[in-house]
N, C-alpha and C positions, 0 to 999 in steps of 0.2 A: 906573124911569129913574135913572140917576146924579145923585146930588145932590150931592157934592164936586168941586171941581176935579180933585185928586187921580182921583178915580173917573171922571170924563168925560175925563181924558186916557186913562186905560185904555182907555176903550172906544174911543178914537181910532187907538191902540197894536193893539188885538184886531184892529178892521177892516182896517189896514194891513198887518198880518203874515198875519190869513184870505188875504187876494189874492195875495200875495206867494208862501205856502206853495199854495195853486192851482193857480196859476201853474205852479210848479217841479213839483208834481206832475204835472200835466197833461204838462210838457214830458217827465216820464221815459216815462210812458208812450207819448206818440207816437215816443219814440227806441225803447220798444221791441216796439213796433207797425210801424216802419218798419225796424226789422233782422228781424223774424218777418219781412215781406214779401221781406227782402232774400235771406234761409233760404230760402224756399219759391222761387223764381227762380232760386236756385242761382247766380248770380254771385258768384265768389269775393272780387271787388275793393268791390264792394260790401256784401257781408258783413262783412268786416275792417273797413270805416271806418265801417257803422252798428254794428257792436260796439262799436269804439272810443268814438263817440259815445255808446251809450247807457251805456255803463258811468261816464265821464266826468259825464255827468248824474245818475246812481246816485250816485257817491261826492261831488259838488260838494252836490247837496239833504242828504246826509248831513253830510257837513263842518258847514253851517251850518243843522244842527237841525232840519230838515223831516221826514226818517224817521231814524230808531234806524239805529244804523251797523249790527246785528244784521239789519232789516230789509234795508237795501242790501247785506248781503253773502248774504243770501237771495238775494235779485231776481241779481245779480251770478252766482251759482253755477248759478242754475236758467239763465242766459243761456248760459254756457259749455257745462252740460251737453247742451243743443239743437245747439251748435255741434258739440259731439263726437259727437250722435248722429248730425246729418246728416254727418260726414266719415266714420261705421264705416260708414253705409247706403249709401253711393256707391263 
């Protein structure tokens, strides 16, 4: 256990940004868990605004330090490429 002040703020600091980064995680993947659904459905207007969305949650958790921006432009790419495959397949 933390014996400094110093050191038991830290561990005050870890717990607080753990949930925080959770959180924001959790939220990319339900954005894009909810555009996969919106792909397979095949609604166009839907697809367009949960892209928008998830991409939006892609670059905001990267912005502020939760995944590596190399990460979010992974996640980002592989999102587009689903979108492009479903428009050659139809």
């Amino acid at each position: 256990m933390a014996n400094t002040a110093s050191a038991r703020k830290r561990v005050r600091q870890t717990k607080k940004r753990t949930l925080r980064n959770n959180k924001v995680k959790s939220q990319i993947r339900y954005s894009v868990k909810r555009f996969m659904e919106a792909l397979n459905a095949a609604d166009p207007e839907n697809i367009q605004s949960a892209l928008r969305y998830a991409v939006k949650m892609i670059d905001k958790a990267a912005s502020k330090g939760v995944i590596h921006k190399n990460t979010a432009a992974r996640k980002k790419a592989s999102l587009y490429k689903r979108l492009s495959e479903a428009n050659t397949a139809s």
